[in-house]
N, CA and C of each residue as an Amber inpcrd file, in Angstrom:
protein
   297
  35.9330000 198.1340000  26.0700000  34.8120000 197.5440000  26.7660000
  35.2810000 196.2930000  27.5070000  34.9910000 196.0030000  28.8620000
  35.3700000 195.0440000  29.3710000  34.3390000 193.8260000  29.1680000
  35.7810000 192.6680000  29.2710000  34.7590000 191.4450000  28.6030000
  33.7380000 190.5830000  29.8040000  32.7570000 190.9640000  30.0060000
  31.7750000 190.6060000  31.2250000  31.4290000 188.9290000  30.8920000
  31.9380000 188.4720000  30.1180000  31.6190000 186.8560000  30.1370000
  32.8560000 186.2300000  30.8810000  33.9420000 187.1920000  31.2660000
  34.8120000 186.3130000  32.3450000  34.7890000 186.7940000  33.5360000
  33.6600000 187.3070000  33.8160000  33.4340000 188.2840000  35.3070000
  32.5840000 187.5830000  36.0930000  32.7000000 185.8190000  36.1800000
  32.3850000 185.3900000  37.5090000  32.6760000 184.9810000  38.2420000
  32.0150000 184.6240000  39.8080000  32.6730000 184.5680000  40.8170000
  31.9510000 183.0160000  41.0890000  32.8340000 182.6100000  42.2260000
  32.3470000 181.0440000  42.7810000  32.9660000 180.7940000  44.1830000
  32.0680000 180.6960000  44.9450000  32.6580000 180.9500000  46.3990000
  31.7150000 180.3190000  47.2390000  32.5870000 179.4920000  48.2880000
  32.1050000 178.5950000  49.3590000  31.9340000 179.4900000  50.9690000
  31.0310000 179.5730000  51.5480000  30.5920000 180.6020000  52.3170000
  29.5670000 180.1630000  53.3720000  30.1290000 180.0640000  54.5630000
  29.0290000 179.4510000  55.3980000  28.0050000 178.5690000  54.9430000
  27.9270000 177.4910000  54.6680000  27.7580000 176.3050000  54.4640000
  26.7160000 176.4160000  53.2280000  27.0090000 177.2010000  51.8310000
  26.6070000 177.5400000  50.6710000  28.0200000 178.0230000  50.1210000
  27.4700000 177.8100000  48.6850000  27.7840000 178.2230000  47.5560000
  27.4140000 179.2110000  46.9810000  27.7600000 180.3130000  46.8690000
  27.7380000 181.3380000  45.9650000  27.8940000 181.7350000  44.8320000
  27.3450000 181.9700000  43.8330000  27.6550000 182.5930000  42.6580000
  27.4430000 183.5560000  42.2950000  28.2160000 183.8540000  41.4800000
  28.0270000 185.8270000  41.1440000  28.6210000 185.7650000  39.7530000
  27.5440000 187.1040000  38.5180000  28.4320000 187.5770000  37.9340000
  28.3050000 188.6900000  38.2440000  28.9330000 189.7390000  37.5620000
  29.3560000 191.0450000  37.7470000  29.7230000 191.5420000  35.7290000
  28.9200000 192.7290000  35.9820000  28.7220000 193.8020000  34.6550000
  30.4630000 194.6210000  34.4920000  30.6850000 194.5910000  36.2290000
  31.9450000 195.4560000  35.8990000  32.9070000 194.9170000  37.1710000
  34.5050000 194.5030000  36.7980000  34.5580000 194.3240000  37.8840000
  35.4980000 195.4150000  38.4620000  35.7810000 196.2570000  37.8000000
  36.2220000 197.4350000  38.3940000  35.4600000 198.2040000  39.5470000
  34.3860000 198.0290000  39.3060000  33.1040000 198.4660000  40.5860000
  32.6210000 197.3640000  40.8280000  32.8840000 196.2140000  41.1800000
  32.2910000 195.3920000  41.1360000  30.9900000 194.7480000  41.2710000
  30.3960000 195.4640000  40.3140000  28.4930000 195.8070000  40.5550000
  28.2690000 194.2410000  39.8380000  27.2960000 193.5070000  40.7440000
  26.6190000 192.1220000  40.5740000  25.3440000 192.3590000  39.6860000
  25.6020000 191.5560000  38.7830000  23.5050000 191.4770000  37.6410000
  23.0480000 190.3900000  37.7650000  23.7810000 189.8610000  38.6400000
  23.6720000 187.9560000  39.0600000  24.0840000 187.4440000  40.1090000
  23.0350000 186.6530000  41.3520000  23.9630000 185.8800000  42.1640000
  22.9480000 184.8700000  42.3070000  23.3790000 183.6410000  42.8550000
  22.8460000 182.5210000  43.0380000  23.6140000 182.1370000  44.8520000
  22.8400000 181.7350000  45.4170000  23.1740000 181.1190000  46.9100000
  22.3790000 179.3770000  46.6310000  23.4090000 178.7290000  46.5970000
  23.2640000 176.8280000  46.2570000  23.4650000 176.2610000  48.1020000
  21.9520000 175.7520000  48.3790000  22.4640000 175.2960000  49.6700000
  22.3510000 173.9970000  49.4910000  22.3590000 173.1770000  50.9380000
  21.5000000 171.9850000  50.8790000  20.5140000 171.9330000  51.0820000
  19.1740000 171.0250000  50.4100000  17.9440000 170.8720000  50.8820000
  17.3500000 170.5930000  52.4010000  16.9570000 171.3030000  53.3540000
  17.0220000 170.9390000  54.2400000  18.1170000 171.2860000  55.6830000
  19.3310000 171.6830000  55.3360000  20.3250000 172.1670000  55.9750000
  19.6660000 173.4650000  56.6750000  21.1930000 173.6050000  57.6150000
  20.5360000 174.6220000  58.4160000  20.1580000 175.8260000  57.3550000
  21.6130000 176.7370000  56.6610000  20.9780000 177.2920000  56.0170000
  19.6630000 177.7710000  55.2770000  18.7470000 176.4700000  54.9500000
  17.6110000 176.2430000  54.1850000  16.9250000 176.5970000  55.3960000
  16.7460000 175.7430000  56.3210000  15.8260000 175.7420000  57.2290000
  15.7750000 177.3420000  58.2630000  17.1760000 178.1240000  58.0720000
  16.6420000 179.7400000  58.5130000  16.0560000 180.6920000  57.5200000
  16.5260000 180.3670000  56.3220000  16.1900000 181.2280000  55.3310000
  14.7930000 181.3100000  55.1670000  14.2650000 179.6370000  55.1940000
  12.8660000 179.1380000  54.8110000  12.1430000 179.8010000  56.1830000
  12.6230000 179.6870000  57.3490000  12.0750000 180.4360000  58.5480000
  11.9120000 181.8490000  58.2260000  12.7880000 182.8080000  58.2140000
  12.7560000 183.8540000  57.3810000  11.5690000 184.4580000  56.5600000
  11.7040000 183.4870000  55.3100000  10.8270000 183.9280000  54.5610000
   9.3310000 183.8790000  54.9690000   8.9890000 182.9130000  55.7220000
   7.4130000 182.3760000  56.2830000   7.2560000 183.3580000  57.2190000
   8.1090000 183.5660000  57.8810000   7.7490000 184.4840000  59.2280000
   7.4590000 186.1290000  58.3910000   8.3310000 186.2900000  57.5680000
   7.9480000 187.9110000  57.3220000   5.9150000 187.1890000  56.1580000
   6.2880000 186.3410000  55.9880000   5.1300000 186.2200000  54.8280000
   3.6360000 186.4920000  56.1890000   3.8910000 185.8430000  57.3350000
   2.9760000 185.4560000  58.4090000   2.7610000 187.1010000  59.0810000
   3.8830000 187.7540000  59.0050000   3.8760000 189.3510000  60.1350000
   4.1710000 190.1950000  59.0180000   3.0080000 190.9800000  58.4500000
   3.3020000 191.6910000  57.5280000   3.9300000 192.9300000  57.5680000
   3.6070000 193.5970000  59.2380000   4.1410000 194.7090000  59.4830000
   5.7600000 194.6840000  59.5790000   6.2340000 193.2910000  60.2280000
   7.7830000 192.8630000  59.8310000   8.3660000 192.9900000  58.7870000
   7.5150000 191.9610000  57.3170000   7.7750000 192.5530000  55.9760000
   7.7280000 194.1030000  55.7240000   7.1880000 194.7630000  56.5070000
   7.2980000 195.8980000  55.5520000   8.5530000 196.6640000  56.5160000
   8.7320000 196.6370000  57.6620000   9.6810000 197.1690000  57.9840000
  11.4490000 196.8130000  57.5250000  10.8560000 195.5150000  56.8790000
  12.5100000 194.6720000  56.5770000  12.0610000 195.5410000  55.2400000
  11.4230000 195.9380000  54.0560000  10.9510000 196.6790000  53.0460000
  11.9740000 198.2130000  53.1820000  11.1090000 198.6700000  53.6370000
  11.9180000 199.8980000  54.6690000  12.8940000 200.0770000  54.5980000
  13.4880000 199.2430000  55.8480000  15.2830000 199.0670000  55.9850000
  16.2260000 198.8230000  54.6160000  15.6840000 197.7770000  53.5940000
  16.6500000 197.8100000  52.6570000  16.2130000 199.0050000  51.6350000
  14.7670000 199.6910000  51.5360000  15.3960000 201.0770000  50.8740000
  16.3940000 202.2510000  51.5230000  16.0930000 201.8650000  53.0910000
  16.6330000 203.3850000  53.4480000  18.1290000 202.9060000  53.0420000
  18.4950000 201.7190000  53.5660000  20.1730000 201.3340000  53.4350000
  20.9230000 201.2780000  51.7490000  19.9440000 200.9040000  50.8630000
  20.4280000 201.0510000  49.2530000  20.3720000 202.4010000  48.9680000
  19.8280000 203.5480000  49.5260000  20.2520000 204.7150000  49.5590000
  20.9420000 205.3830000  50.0010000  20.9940000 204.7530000  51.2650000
  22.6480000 205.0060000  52.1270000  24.0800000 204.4680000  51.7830000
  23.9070000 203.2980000  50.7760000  25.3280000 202.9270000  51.0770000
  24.9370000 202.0590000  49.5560000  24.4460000 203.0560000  48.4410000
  24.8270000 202.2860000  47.3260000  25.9220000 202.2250000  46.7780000
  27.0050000 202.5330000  47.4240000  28.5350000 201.6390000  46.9580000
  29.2650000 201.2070000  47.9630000  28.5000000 200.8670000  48.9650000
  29.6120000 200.1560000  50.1770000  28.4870000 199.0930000  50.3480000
  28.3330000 198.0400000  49.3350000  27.6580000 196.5770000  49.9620000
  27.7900000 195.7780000  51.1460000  29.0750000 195.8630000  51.5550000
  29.5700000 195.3990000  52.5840000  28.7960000 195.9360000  54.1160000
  28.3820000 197.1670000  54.3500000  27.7320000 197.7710000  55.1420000
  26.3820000 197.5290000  55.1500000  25.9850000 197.5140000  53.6010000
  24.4860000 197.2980000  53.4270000  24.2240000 195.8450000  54.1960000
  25.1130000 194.9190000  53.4610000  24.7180000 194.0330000  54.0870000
  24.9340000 193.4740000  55.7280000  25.6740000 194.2600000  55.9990000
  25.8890000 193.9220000  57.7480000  24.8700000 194.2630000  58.4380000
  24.4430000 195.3640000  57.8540000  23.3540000 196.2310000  58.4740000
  21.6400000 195.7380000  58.2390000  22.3650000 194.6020000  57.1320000
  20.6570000 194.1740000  56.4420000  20.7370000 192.8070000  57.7260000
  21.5930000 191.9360000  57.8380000  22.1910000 191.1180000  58.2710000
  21.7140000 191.2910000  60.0550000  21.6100000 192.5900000  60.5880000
  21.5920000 192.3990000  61.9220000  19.8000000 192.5620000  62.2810000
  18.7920000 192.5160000  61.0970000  17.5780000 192.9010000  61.4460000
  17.6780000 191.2170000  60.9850000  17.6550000 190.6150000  59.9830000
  17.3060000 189.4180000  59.8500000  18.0060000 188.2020000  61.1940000
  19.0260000 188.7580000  61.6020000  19.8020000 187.5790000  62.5900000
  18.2490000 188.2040000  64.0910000  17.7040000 188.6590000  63.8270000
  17.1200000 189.2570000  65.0540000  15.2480000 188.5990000  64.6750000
  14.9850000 188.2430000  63.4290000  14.1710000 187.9460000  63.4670000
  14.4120000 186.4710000  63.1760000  15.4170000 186.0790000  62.8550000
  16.1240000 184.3560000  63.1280000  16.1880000 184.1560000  64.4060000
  16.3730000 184.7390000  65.3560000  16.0830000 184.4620000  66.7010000
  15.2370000 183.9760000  67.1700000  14.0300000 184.2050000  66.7910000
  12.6060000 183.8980000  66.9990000  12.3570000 182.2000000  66.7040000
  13.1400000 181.9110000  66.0180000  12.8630000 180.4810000  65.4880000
  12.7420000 179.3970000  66.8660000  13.6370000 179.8640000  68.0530000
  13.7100000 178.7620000  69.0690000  12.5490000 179.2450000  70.0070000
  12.1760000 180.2970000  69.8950000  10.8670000 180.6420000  71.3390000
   9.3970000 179.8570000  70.6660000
């Protein structure tokens, strides 16, 4: 049995902190992550955009809903895709922040 109390990660990443553990790291499947920004930073201030805007356009929420089932069914072992692909609907509704 692998020992999952030394299976975490700590990583500096576009202007956050990341944390992760992981159940296995042979597959490296995550049961834990944490994103540490600054209060206020840009980070904060798109994410927080983000979240208000899908809370404000519900039909948005549900299509961003949508997209990450169809894609966790498409690519439940290539995260890397999931997230590029999750990544190019949210950079598109981060856009919106300057009009």
């Amino acid at each position: 049995m692998e020992d999952v109390t030394r299976s975490k990660y700590r990583a500096k990443v576009d202007g956050k902190v990341v944390l992760a553990k992981f159940s296995s790291l042979q597959t490296l499947t995550k049961t834990h992550y944490y994103h540490v920004v600054e209060h206020g930073g840009d980070w904060w201030e798109a994410h927080t955009f983000f979240r208000d805007y899908l809370n404000e356009h519900l039909e948005v929420a549900r299509q961003y809903e949508t997209l990450k089932k169809d894609l966790a069914l498409s690519y439940a072992n290539d995260e890397l895709t999931y997230t590029n692909k999750k990544k190019t609907f949210v950079d598109e509704v981060l856009s919106y922040r300057n009009k």
